[in-house]
Structures are given as structure tokens and as C-alpha cells.
C-alpha positions in Angstrom: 10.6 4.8 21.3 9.5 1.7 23.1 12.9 0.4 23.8 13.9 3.3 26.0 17.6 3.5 23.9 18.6 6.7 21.7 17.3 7.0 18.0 20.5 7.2 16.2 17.9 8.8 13.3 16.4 11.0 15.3 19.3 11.6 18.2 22.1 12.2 15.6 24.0 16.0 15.9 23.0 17.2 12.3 19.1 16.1 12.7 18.4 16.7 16.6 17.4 20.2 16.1 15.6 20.4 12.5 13.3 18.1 14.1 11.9 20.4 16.8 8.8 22.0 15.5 9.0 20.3 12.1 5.8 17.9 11.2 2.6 19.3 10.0 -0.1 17.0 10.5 -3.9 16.7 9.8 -6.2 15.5 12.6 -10.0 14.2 11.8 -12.6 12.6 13.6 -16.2 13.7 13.7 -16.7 14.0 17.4 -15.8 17.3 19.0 -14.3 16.1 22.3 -12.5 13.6 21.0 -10.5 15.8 17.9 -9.9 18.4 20.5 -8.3 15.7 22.9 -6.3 14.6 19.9 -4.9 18.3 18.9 -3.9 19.2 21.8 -1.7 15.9 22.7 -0.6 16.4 19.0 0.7 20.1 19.7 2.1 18.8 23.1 4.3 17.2 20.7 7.9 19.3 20.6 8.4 17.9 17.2 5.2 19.2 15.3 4.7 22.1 14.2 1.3 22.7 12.7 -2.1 20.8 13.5 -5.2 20.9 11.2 -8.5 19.8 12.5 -11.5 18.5 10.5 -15.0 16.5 10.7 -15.2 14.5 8.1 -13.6 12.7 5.2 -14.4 15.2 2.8 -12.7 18.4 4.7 -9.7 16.5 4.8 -9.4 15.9 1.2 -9.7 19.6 1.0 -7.2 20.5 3.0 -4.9 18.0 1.9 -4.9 18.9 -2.0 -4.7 22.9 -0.4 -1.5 21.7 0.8 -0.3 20.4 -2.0 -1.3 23.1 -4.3 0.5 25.4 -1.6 3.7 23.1 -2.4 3.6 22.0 1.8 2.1 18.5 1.7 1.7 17.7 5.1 3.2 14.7 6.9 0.5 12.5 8.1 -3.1 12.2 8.8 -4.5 11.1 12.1 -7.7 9.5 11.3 -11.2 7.9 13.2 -12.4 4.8 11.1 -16.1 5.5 12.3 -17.5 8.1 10.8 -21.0 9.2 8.7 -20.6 9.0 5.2 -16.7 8.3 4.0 -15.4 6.8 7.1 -11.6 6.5 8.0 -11.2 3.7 5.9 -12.6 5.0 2.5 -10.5 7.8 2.9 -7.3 6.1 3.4 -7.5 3.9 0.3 -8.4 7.6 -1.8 -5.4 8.8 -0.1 -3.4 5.7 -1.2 -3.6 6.6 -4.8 -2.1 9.5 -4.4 1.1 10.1 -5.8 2.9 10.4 -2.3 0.0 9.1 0.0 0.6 10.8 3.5 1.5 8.1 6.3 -1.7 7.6 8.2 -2.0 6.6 12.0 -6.2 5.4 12.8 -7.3 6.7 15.8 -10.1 4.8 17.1 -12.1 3.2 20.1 -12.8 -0.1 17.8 -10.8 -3.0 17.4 -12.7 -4.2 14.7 -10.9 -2.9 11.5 -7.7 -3.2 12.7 -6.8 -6.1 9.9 -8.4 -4.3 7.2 -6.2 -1.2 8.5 -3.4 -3.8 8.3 -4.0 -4.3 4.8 -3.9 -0.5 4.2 -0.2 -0.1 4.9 -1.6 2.3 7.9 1.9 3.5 9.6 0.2 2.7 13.1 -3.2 2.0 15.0 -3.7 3.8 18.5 -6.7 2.9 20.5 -8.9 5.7 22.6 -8.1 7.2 24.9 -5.1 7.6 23.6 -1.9 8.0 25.4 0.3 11.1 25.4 3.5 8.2 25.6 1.7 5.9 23.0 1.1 8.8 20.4 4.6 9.9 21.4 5.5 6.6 19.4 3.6 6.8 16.4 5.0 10.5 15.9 8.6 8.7 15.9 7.2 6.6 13.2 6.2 9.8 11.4 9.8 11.4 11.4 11.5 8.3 10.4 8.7 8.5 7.2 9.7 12.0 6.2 13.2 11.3 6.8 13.2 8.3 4.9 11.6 10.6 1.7 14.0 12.4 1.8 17.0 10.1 2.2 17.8 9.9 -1.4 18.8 13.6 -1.1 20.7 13.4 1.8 24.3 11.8 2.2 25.0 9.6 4.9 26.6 9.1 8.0 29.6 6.3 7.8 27.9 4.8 10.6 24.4 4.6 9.1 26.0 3.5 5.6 27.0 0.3 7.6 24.4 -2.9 7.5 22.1 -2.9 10.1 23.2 -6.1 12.2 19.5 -6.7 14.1 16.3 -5.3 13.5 15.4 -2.1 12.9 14.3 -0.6 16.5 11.7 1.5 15.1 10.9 -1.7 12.5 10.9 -4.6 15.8 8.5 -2.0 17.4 6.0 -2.3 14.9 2.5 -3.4 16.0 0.9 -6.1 13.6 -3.3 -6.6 14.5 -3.7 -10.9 13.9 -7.2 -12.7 14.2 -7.3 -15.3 16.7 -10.8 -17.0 17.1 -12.7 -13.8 16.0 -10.8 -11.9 18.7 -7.9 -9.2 17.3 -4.9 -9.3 19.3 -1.7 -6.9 18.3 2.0 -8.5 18.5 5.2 -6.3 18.2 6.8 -7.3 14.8 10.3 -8.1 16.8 8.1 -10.9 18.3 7.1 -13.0 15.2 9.5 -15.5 14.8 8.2 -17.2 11.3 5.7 -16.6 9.1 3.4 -19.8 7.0 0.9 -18.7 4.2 -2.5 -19.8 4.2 -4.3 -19.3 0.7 -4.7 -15.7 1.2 -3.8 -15.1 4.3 -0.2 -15.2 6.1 -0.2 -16.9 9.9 2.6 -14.9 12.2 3.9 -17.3 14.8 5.4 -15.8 17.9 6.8 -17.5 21.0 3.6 -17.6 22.6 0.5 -18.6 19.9 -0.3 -17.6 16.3 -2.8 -15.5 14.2 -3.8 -14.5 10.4 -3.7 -11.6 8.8 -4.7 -11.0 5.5 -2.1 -10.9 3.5 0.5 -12.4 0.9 3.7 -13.7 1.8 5.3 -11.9 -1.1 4.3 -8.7 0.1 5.9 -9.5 3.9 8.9 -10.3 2.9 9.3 -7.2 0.5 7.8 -5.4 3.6 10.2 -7.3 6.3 13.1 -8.0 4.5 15.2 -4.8 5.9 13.9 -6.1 9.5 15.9 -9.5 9.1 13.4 -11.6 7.4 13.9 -14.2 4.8 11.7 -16.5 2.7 12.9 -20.0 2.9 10.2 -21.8 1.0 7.3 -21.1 -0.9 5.4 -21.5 1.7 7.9 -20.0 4.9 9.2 -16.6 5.9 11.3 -16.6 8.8 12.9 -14.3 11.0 17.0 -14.8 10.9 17.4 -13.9 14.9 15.1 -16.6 15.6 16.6 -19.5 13.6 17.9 -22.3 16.2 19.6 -25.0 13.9 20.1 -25.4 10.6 20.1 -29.1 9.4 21.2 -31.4 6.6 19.9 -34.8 6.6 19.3 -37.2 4.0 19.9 -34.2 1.3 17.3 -32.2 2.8 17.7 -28.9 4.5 15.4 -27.4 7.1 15.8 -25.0 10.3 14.6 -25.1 13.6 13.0 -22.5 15.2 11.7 -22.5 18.5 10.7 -26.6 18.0 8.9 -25.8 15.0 11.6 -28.0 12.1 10.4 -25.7 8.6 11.8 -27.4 5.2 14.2 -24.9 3.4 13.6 -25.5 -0.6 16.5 -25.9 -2.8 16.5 -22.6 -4.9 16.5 -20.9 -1.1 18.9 -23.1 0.6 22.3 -21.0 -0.5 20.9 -17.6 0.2 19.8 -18.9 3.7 23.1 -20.2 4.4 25.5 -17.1 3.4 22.7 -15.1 5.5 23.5 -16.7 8.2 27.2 -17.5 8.5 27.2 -13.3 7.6 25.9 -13.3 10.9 27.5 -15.6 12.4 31.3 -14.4 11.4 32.8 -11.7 13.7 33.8 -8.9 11.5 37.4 -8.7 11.3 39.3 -5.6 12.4 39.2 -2.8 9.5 42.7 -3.4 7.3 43.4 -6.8 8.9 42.9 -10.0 7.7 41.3 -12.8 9.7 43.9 -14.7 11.7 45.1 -18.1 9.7 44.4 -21.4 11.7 41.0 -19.9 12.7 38.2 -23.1 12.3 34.9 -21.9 11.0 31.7 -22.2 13.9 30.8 -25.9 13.9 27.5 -25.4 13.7 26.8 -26.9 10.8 26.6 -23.4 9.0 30.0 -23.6 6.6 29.6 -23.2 2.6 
């Protein structure tokens, strides 16, 4: 992880161990040197198990639906975008009508397609050469995928039953690839602070500029809303840990974020608010009421 802090996913007592040598993963890319760089980082990897290497799109679909026939689907593809014939990002929209499309992670020395990889749901985007620390990440990504599949089966921990109170840390350490004047740049998702739609495209403002991605605000917020996102407007998703102020004036209700005053509609103005004096309440002590005589934040924030 990018943060440095334990995974309490991947760090608990009862999932520590099942995760060494777990992950079986498909590798492609039509140039030689570079998929034998790739395999052996991937099988540096203490927590995968099994590596398959291919050329080309085709061989990968092979091995994939061998998998499945054999009843071991495997857990993610690392994928080059550039290749002859069905390049990187044919194949990840065949494999996203799949039944249960495998996460994919492009590998690639191009820039370029990183929006339209975006738009593919791809689980992460690494850039050659790639890093041993950097692909490190993306295979945390990977288990948190096959963990999350299998959740439903799985009871859980009192403390991970609990609501998450920030972000998500492997969710904040998303990478999100926004145009900027025909130039890509990549911004952590932690870093976006509010979100404006633009016809088809969503703008992600962060602390120090903005950039498009293609994209429809209602899919962000379905995407964002477990990272502490909320739509305000029809035409405004904002990030909770950023909001400044909240204001009433003249009947009209809008926050502040960062200098940047964004109206909050009507049908979104009572969600907003019990979002965020949730937050802004101390919990009180398990099997004791909060202390009579205690005023509420004057922060403009009350019901």
C-alpha cells in the first residue's frame, strides 16, 4: 500500500496466511523481453501463485475459458494495450462481458489510452518499466477484488462490520488518468475534492487544477459513494472530507469547498446534512447515552 499503514484486509489473523501463494494471474504482451520482465516481478510476488504467459489477445482468451472449464478462473489479467491484431483494449471490453470479467491491470509504455482504459473499469494502469513497489500495489488491489467476491460467503469481523469513518485506503489510493490540454495526467482518487459534469464528461477538481474524464456523474457516484462521495446537485459530486462550510442564505443552501461555493439542490439538501453532522458527532461510548446539557457543533450543521 501506498500509505505505508497495515491493511486491516489483508493484515488481519484469519486472512494473513491464505494469502501467501494464492493469486493466479495471466500475463500478455507481445514482446518477449518485456512479458518475461513482467513474470518474473509477478512471481517475485509472495502472494501469487501461478503466472501464465501469452502473445497475443487470442491466446489469452484461450487460456482464460481453459480456466474456467477447469473450474479455476484465474484472478486477473495483466495486459499491453499495443498489440497486432486484438490489442489490449479489444480484449478487455470481450472480457467485460463475461459473466465474472477478471480485474485487469494494462501494462504499457503509452499514455495515450489511459482515459479510454478509464472508461473500461480497468482495476489499475502501470507504466513501463514497471516497478517491483508499483506492481506491488496493483497486486493489493487484486486481493482486495477476490476477497471482495467472496465476501458474501464470508462472516465478518465486528470491527470490519463497523462504517468506514474516511476513505477507503486502498479506494483514496486509486489512480484516475484526466485530460488536461491534450496532455494525461493521473491524480490519486483521495485527492479529488469535487466532481462537475460536463455533457458527457465529468471534470475532477483537486487542490491543485482540474481535468475530464469521460464519464457520467451517475456512474461516479455509484462508483465513489463507499469512498465518501455524495451528489449534491444534478450537476455536483463532492467529496464529504473536503466540504469547508455549509451555508443557508436567503433559503438557499450551498457548501464551500476549497473557495469553490457549489449550490446544494433541495431534493439533496437533507441527505447532505445528516451526512455530515454523522460525521461530525463523536460517537458516544457503547451503552451510554450522550451527556444532557451537551450543545450541538455550531457550525451551522443542526437538523
Amino acid at each position: 500500500m501506498t500509505s505505508g499503514l497495515p491493511c486491516p484486509v489483508c493484515e488481519g489473523p484469519d486472512r494473513r496466511g491464505s494469502l501467501e501463494r494464492s493469486l493466479r494471474v495471466l500475463a500478455v504482451d507481445d514482446e518477449a523481453p518485456a512479458l518475461e520482465d513482467l513474470v518474473y516481478l509477478l512471481r517475485s510476488d509472495p502472494r501469487i501463485a501461478h503466472v501464465e504467459a501469452v502473445t497475443d489477445a487470442t491466446k489469452a482468451l484461450r487460456v482464460l475459458h481453459r480456466a474456467m472449464d477447469a473450474g479455476q478462473p484465474l484472478d486477473a489479467v495483466f495486459l499491453d494495450i499495443r498489440m497486432p491484431g486484438l490489442d489490449g483494449l479489444d480484449l478487455a471490453r470481450v472480457l467485460s462481458r463475461f459473466a465474472q470479467p477478471p480485474p485487469v491491470v494494462f501494462v504499457t509504455a503509452h499514455q495515450q489510452p489511459a482515459v479510454e482504459a478509464f472508461e473500461l473499469k480497468a482495476l489499475d494502469y502501470l507504466l513501463k518499466p514497471v516497478r517491483q513497489e508499483r506492481l506491488a500495489e496493483s497486486v493489493h488491489r487484486i486481493v482486495h477484488e477476490v476477497w471482495d467476491s467472496k465476501a458474501p460467503a464470508e462472516p465478518l469481523s465486528a470491527a470490519a462490520a463497523q462504517p468506514a469513518a474516511t476513505t477507503p485506503p486502498e479506494m483514496g489510493d486509486e489512480v484516475i488518468p484526466v485530460e488536461l490540454g491534450g496532455v494525461t495526467r493521473f491524480i490519486r482518487l483521495a485527492d479529488i475534492r469535487y466532481v462537475e459534469a460536463h455533457g458527457d464528461y465529468a471534470r475532477l477538481h483537486t487542490a491543485t487544477g482540474s481535468g475530464l474524464v469521460r464519464a457520467a456523474l451517475n456512474g461516479l457516484e455509484e462508483r465513489w459513494r463507499s469512498a465518501g462521495f455524495v451528489r449534491i446537485h444534478r450537476s455536483h459530486l463532492v467529496s464529504l472530507g473536503h466540504i469547508d462550510e455549509l451555508r443557508l442564505e436567503d433559503g438557499h443552501l450551498s457548501v464551500t469547498i476549497g473557495g469553490a461555493v457549489l449550490p446544494v439542490s433541495r431534493r439533496h439538501a437533507r441527505h447532505l446534512r445528516q451526512l455530515l453532522v454523522r460525521r461530525a458527532r463523536p460517537a458516544p461510548v457503547s451503552g451510554q447515552a450522550a451527556p444532557a446539557g451537551v450543545a450541538q457543533p455550531r457550525n451551522g450543521l443542526g437538523s
